[in-house]
N, C-alpha and C positions, 0 to 999 in steps of 0.2 A: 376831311377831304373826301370826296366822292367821285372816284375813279374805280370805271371795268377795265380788265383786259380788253383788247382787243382782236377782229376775229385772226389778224396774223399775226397775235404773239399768240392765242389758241393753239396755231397750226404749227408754231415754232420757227416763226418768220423774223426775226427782232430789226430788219436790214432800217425800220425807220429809226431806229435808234442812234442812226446816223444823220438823220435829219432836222436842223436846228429847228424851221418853223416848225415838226412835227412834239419835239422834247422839250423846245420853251427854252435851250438854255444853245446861245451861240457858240459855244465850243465844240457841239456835236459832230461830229464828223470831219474835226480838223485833226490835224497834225499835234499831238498833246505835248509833249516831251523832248521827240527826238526820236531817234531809234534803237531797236532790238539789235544782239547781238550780230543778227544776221546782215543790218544794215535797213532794214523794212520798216517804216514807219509806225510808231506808235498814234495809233485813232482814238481818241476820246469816243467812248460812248461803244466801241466795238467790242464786240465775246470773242471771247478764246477758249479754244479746246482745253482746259485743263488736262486732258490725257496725252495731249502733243509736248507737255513740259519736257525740255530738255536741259542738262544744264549748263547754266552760263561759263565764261569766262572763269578759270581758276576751280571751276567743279562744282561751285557752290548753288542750288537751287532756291537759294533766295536775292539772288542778285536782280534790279531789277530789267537788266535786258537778257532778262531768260528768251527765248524764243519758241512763240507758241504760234499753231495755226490759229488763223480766222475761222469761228464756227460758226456757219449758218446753212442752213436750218438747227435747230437743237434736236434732236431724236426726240418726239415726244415716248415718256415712259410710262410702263401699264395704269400708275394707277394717277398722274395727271389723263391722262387719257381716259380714265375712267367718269375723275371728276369732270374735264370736260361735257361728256356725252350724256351724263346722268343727273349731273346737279343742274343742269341747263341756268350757266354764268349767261346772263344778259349781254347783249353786244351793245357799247357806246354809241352815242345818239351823235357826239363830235368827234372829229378825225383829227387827234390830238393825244398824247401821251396821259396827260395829269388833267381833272375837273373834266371829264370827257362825256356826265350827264348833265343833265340841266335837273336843280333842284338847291340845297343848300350848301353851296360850295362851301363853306367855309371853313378854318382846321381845329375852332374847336378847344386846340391847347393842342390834340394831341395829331397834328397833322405832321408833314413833311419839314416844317420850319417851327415847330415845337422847340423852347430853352427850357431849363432845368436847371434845378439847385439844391445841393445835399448838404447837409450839416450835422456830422458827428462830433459831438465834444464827449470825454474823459473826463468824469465829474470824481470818481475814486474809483480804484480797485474795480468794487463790482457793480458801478452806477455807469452809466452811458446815455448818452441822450444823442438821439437821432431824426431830423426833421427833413 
């Protein structure tokens, strides 16, 4: 699959991330779950501050209406900032989340909707077979 960043997830903007035509997938920006302990709606597709984690209901910080801020912009950090400025990432040619150049979209096997299948068998002791 053939997708750049774009120049406002570059700058630490992700706010389309809430936008279904821009993500491709209609639950973006709705209402996911229900809500946080505070009452606050849970957003499909929104970031949170991992450093605003407080803990839920009964103490526990894996409960899942912990209550975190909404984070945006993200602080970009020295050395994304670095890559940004240096590696010069190409800006997308479509104003779109996923497939956002024009060229060989396709995934390949190993794209975003890539399945997979393992197979271990116990043949004795110190035999194994793995595929």
């Amino acid at each position: 699959m053939v997708t750049l960043p774009t120049p406002a997830f570059k700058n630490s903007d992700f706010s389309q991330l809430l936008n279904p035509a821009y993500t491709g997938n209609p639950l973006s920006g709705t209402q996911e779950v229900g809500t946080d302990a505070l009452g606050r709606p849970i957003i499909f597709g929104q970031i949170y501050d991992p450093l605003s984690t407080r803990t839920g209901p009964g103490g526990s910080i894996y409960s899942r209406s912990i209550p975190r801020q909404p984070h945006s912009p993200i602080p970009v950090g020295p050395v994304a900032k670095n890559v940004i400025q240096n590696v010069g990432i190409a800006n997308p040619q479509f104003d779109r989340m996923l497939l956002n150049i024009p060229g060989n979209n396709c995934n390949g096997g190993y794209g975003r909707h890539s399945e997979g299948v393992k197979i271990d068998h116990h043949i004795q002791a110190n035999d194994r077979l793995s595929v």
